[in-house]
PyMOL CGO cylinders between C-alpha atoms (Angstrom):
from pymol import cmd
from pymol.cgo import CYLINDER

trace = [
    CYLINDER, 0.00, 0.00, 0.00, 1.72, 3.75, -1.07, 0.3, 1, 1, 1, 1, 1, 1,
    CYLINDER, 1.72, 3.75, -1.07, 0.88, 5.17, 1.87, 0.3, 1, 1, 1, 1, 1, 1,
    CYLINDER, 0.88, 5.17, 1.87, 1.56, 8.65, 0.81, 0.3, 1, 1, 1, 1, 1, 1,
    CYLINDER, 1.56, 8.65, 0.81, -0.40, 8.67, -2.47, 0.3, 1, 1, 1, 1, 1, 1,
    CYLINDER, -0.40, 8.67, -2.47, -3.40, 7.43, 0.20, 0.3, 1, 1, 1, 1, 1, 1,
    CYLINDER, -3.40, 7.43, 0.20, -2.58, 10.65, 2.21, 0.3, 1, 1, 1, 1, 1, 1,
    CYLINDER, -2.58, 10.65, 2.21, -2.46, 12.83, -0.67, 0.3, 1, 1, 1, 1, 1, 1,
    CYLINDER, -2.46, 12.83, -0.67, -6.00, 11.47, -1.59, 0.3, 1, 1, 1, 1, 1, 1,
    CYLINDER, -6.00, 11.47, -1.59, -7.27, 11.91, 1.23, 0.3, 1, 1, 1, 1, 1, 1,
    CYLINDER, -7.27, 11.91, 1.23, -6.26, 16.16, 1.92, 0.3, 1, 1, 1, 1, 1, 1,
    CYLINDER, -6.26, 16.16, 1.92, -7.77, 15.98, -1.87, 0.3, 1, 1, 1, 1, 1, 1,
    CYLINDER, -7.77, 15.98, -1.87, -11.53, 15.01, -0.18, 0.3, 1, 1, 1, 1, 1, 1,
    CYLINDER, -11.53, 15.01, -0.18, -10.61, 16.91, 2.82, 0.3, 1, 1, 1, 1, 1, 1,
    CYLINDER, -10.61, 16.91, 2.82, -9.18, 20.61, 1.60, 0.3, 1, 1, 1, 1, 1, 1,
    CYLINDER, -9.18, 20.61, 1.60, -11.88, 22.50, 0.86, 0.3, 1, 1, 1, 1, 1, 1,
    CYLINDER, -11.88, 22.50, 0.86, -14.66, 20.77, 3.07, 0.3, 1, 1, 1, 1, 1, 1,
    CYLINDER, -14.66, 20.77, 3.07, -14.84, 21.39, 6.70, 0.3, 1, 1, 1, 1, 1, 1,
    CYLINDER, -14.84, 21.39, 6.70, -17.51, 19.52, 8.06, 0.3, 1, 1, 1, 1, 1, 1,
    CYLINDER, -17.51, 19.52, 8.06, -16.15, 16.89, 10.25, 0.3, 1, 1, 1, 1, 1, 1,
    CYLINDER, -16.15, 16.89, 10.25, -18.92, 14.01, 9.58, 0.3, 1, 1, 1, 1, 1, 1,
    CYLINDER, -18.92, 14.01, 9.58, -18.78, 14.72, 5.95, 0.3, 1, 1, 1, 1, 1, 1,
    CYLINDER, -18.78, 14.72, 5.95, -14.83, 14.15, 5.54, 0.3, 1, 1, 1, 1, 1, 1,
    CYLINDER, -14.83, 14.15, 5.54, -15.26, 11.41, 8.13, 0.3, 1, 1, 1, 1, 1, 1,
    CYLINDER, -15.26, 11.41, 8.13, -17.80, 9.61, 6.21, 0.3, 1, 1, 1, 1, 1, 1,
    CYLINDER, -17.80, 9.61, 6.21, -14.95, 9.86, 3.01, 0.3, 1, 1, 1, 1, 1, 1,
    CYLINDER, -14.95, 9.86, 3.01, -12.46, 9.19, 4.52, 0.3, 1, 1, 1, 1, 1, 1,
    CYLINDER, -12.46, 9.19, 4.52, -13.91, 6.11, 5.92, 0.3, 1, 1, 1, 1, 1, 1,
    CYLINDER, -13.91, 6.11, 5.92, -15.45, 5.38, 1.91, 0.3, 1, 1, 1, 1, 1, 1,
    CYLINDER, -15.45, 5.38, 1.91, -11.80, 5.79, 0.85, 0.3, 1, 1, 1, 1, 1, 1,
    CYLINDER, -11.80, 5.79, 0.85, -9.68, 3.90, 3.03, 0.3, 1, 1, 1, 1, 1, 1,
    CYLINDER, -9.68, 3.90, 3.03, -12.51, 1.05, 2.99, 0.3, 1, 1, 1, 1, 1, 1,
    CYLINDER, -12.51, 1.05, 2.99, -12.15, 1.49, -0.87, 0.3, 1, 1, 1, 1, 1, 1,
    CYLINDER, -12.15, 1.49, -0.87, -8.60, 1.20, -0.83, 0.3, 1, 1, 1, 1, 1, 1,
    CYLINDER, -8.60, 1.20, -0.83, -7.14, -1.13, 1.91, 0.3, 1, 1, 1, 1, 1, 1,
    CYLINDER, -7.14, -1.13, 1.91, -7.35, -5.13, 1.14, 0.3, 1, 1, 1, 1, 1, 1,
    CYLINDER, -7.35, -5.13, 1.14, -8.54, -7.65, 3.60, 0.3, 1, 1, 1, 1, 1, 1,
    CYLINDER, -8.54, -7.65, 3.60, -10.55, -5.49, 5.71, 0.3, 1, 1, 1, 1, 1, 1,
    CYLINDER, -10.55, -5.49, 5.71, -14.74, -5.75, 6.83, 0.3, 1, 1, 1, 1, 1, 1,
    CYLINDER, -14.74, -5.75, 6.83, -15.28, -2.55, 9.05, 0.3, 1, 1, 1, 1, 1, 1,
    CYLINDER, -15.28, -2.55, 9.05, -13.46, 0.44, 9.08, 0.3, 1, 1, 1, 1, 1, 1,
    CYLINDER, -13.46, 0.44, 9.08, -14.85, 3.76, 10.59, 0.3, 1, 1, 1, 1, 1, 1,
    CYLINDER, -14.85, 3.76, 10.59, -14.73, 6.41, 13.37, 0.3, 1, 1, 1, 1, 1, 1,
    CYLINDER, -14.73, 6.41, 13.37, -15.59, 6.71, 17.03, 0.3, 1, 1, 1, 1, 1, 1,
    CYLINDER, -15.59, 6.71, 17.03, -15.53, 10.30, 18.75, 0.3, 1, 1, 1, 1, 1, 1,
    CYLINDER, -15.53, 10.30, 18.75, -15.36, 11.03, 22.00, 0.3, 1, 1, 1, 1, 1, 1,
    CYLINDER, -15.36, 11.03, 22.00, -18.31, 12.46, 23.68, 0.3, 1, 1, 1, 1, 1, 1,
    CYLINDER, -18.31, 12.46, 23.68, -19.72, 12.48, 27.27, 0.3, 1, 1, 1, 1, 1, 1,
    CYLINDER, -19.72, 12.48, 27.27, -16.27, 10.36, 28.39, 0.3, 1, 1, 1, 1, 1, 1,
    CYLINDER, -16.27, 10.36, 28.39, -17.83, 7.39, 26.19, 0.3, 1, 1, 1, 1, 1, 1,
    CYLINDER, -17.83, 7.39, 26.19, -16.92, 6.32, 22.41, 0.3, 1, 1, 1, 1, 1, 1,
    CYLINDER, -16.92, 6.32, 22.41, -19.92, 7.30, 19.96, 0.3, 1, 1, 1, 1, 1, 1,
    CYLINDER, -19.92, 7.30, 19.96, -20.32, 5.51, 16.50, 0.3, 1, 1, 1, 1, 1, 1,
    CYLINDER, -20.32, 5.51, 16.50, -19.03, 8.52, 13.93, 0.3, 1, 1, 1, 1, 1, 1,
    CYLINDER, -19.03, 8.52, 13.93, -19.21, 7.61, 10.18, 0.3, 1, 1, 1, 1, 1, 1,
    CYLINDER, -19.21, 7.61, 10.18, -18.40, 4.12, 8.97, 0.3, 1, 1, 1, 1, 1, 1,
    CYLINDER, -18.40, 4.12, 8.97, -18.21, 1.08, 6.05, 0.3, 1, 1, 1, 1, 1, 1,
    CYLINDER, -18.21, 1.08, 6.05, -19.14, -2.35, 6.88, 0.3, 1, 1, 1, 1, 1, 1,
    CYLINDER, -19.14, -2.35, 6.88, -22.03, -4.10, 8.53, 0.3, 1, 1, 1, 1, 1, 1,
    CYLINDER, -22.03, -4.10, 8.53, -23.81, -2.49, 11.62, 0.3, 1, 1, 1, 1, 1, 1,
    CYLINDER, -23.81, -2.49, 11.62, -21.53, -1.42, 15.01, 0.3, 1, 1, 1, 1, 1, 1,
    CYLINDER, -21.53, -1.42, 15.01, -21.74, -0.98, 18.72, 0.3, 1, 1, 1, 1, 1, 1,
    CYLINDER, -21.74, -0.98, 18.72, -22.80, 2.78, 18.69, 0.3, 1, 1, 1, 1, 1, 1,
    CYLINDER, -22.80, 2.78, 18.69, -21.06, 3.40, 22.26, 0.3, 1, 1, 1, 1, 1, 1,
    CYLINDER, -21.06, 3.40, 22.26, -18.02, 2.37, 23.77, 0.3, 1, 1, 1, 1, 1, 1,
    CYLINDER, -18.02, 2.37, 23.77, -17.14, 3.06, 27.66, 0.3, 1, 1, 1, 1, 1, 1,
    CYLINDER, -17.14, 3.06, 27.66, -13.46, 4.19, 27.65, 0.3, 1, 1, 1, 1, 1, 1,
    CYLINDER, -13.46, 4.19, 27.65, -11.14, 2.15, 28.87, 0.3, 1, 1, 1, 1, 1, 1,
    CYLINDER, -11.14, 2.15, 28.87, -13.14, -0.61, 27.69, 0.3, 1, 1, 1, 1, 1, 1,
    CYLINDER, -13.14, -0.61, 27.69, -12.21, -2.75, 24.71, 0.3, 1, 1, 1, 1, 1, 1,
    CYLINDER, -12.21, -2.75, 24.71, -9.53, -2.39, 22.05, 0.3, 1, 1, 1, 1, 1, 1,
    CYLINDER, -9.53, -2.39, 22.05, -11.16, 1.16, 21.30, 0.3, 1, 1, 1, 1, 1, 1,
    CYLINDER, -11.16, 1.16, 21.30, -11.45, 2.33, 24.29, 0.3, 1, 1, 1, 1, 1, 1,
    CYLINDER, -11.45, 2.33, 24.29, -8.10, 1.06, 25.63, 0.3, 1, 1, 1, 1, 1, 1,
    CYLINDER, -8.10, 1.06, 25.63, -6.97, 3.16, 22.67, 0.3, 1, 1, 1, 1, 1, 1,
    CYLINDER, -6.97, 3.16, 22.67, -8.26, 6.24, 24.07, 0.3, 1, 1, 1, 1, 1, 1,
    CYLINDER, -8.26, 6.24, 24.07, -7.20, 5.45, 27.73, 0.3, 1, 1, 1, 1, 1, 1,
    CYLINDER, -7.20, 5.45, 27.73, -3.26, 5.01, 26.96, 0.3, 1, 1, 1, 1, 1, 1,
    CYLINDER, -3.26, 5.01, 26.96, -3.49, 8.00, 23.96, 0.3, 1, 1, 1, 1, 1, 1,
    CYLINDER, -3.49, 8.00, 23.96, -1.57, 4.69, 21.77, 0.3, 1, 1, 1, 1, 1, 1,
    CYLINDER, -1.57, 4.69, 21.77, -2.39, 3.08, 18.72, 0.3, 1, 1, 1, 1, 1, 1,
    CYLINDER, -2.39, 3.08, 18.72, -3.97, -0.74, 19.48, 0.3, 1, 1, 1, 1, 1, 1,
    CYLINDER, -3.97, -0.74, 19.48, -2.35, -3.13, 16.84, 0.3, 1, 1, 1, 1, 1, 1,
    CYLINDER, -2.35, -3.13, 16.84, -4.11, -6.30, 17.41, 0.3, 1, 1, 1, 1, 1, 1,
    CYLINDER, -4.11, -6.30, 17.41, -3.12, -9.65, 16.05, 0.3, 1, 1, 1, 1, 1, 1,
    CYLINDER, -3.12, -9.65, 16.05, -5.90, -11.75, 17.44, 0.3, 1, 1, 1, 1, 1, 1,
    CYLINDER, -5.90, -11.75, 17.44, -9.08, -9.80, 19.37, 0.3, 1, 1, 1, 1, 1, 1,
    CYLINDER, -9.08, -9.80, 19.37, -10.48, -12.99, 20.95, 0.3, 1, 1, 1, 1, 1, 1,
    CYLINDER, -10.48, -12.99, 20.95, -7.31, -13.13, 23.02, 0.3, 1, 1, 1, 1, 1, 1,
    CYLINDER, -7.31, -13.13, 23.02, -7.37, -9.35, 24.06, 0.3, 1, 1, 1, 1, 1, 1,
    CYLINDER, -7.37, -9.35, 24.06, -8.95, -8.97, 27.35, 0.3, 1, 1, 1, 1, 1, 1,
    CYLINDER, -8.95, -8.97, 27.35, -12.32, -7.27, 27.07, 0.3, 1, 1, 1, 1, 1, 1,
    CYLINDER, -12.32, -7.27, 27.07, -13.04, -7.12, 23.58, 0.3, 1, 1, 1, 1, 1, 1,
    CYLINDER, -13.04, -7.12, 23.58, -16.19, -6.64, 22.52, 0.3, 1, 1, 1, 1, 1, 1,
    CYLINDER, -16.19, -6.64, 22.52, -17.21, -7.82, 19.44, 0.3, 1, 1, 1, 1, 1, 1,
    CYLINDER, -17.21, -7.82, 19.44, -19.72, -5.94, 17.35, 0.3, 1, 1, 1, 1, 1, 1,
    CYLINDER, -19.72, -5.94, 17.35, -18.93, -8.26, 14.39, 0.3, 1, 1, 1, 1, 1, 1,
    CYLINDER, -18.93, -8.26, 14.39, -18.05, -11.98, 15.69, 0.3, 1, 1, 1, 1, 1, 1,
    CYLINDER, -18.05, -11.98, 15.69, -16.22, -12.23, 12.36, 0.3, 1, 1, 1, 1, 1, 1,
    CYLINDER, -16.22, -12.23, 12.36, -13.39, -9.43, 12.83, 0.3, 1, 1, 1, 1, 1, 1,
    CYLINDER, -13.39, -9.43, 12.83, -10.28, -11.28, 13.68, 0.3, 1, 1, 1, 1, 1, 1,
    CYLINDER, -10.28, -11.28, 13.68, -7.45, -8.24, 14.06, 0.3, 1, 1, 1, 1, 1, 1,
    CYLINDER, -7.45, -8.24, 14.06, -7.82, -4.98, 14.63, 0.3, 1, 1, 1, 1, 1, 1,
    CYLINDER, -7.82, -4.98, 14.63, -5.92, -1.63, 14.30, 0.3, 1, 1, 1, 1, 1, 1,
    CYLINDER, -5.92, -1.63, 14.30, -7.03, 1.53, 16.53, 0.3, 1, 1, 1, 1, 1, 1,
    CYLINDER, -7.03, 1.53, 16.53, -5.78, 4.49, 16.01, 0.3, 1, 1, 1, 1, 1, 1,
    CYLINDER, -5.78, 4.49, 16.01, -6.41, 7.56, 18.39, 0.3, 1, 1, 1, 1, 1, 1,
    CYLINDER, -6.41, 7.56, 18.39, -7.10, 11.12, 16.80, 0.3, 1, 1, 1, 1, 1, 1,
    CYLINDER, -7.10, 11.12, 16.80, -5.35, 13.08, 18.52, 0.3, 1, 1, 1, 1, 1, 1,
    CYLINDER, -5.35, 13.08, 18.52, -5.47, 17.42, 18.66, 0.3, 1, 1, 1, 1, 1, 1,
    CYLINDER, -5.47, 17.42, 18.66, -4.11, 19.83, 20.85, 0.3, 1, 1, 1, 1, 1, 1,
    CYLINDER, -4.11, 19.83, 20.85, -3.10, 16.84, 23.22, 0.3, 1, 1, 1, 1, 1, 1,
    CYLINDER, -3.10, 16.84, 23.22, -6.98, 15.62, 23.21, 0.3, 1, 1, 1, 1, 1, 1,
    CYLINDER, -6.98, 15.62, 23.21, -8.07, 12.46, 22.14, 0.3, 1, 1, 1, 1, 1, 1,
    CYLINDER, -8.07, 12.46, 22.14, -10.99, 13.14, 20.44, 0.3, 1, 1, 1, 1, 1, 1,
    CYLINDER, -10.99, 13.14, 20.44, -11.45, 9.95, 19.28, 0.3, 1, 1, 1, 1, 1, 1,
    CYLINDER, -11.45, 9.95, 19.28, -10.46, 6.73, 17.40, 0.3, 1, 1, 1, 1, 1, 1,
    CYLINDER, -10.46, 6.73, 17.40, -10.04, 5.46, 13.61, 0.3, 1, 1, 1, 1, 1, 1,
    CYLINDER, -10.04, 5.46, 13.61, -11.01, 1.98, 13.97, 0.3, 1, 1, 1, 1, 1, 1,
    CYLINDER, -11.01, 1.98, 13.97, -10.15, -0.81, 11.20, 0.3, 1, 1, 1, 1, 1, 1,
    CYLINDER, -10.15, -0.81, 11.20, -11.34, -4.76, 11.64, 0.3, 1, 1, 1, 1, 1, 1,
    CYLINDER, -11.34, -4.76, 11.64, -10.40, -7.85, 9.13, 0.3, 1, 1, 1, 1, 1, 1,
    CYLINDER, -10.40, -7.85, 9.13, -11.61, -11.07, 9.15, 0.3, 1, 1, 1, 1, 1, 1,
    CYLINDER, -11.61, -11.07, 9.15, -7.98, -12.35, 9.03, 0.3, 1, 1, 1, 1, 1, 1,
    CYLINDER, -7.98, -12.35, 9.03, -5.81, -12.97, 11.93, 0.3, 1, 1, 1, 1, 1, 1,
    CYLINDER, -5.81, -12.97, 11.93, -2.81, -10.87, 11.74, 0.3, 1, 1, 1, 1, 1, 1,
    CYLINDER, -2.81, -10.87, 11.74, -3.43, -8.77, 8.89, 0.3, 1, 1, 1, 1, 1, 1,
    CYLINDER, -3.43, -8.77, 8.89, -2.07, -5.85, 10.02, 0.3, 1, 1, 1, 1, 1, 1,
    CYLINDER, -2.07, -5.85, 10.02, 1.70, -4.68, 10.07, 0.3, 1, 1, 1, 1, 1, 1,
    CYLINDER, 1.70, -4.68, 10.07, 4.04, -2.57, 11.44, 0.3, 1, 1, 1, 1, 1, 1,
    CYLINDER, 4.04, -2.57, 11.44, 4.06, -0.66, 8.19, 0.3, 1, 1, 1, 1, 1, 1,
    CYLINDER, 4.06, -0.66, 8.19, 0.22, -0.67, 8.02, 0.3, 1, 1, 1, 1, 1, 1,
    CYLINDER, 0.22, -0.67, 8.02, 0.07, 1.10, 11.38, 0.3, 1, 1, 1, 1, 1, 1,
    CYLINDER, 0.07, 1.10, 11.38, 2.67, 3.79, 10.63, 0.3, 1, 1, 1, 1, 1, 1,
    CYLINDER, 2.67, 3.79, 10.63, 1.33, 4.05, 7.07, 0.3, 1, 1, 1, 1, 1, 1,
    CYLINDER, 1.33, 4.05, 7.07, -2.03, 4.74, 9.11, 0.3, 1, 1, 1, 1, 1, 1,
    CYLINDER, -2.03, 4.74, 9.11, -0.92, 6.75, 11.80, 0.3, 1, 1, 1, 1, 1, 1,
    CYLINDER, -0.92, 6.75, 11.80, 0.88, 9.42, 9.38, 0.3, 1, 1, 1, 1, 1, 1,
    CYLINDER, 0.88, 9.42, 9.38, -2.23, 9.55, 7.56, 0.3, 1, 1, 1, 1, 1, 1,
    CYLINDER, -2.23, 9.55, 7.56, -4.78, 9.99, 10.56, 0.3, 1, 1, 1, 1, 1, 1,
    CYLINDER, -4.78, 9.99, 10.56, -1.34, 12.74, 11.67, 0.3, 1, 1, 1, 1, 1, 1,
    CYLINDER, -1.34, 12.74, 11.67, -2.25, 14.50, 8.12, 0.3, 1, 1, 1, 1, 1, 1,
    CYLINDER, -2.25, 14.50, 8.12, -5.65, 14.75, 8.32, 0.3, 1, 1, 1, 1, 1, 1,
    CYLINDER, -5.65, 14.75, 8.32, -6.43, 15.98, 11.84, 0.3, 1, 1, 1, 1, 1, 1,
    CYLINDER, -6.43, 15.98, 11.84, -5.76, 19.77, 11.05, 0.3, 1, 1, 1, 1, 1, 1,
    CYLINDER, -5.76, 19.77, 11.05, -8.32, 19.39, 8.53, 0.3, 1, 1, 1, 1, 1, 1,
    CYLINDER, -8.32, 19.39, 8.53, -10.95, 17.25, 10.75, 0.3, 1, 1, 1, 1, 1, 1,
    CYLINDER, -10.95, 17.25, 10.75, -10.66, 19.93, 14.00, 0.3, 1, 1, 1, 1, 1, 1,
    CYLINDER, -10.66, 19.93, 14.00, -9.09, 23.29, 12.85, 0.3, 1, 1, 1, 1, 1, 1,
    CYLINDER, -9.09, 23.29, 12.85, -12.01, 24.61, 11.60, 0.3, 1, 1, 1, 1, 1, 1,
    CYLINDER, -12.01, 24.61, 11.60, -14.68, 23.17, 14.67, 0.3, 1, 1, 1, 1, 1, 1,
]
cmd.load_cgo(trace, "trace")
C-alpha cells in the first residue's frame, strides 16, 4: 500500500470541506475502498467520556463504547495506537462483528486531546503490520488539522 499517495488522496476530499462528519464519512469510503482484507473500518468520537459511532463502512456497530473498555477504548485510555493480532485473546473485547479477527485503533489526537479513534477490523488474523500502522498513523497525523481546525 503507497501510503503517501493514500494521504495525498485523502487532503484531496478533505481541503476545501470542513464539516467533520462529511470528511469522516470519506475518509472512511476511501480507506474502505482502498485497503485489502478489511470488513469494518470507521470512526468513534469522543463524547460524554464514552466512544460514539461517527461515520463508517461495513455491517452495523456498537454505537457506544465506555473508555477504557475494549480495544477502542483502551486506545483512548493510553493516547496509543492498538495493533491487534488476534481480538479474541485481548482482554475485554467486545465484538460488534463476531467475524473481525485483528484490529488496528488508532487515536485522533489534537491539541493533546483524544478526540477519538479510527477503527479498522479484518476477518484475518494478523493482517495488520508494522508498516500498516505507521502508514495509518501518518495519515490519521495528516488529516487531523483538517478534521478539528475549523470546529
Amino acid at each position: 500500500m503507497n501510503y503517501k499517495l493514500l494521504a495525498n488522496q485523502a487532503i484531496a476530499l478533505l481541503e476545501n470541506e470542513q464539516d467533520l462528519i462529511a470528511n469522516t464519512a470519506n475518509i472512511s469510503a476511501l480507506l474502505y475502498e482502498l485497503i485489502e482484507d478489511i470488513n469494518w473500518i470507521g470512526f468513534y468520537f469522543v463524547k460524554n467520556n464514552k466512544l460514539v459511532l461517527g461515520p463508517f463502512q461495513g455491517k452495523v456497530a456498537c454505537t457506544k463504547i465506555e473508555i477504557g473498555k475494549g480495544v477502542c477504548g483502551t486506545c483512548v485510555q493510553t493516547k496509543q495506537t492498538q495493533r491487534i493480532n488476534d481480538v479474541h485473546a485481548f482482554p475485554g473485547h467486545i465484538a460488534c462483528d463476531s467475524a473481525s479477527n485483528a484490529e488496528l485503533v488508532i487515536p485522533l489526537v489534537f491539541n493533546g486531546e483524544v478526540k477519538g479513534v479510527l477503527d479498522i477490523d479484518s476477518t484475518r488474523f494478523s493482517r495488520f503490520t508494522e508498516e500498516d500502522q505507521i502508514g495509518l498513523e501518518n495519515l490519521v497525523s495528516v488529516i487531523m488539522p483538517f478534521l478539528y481546525e475549523n470546529i
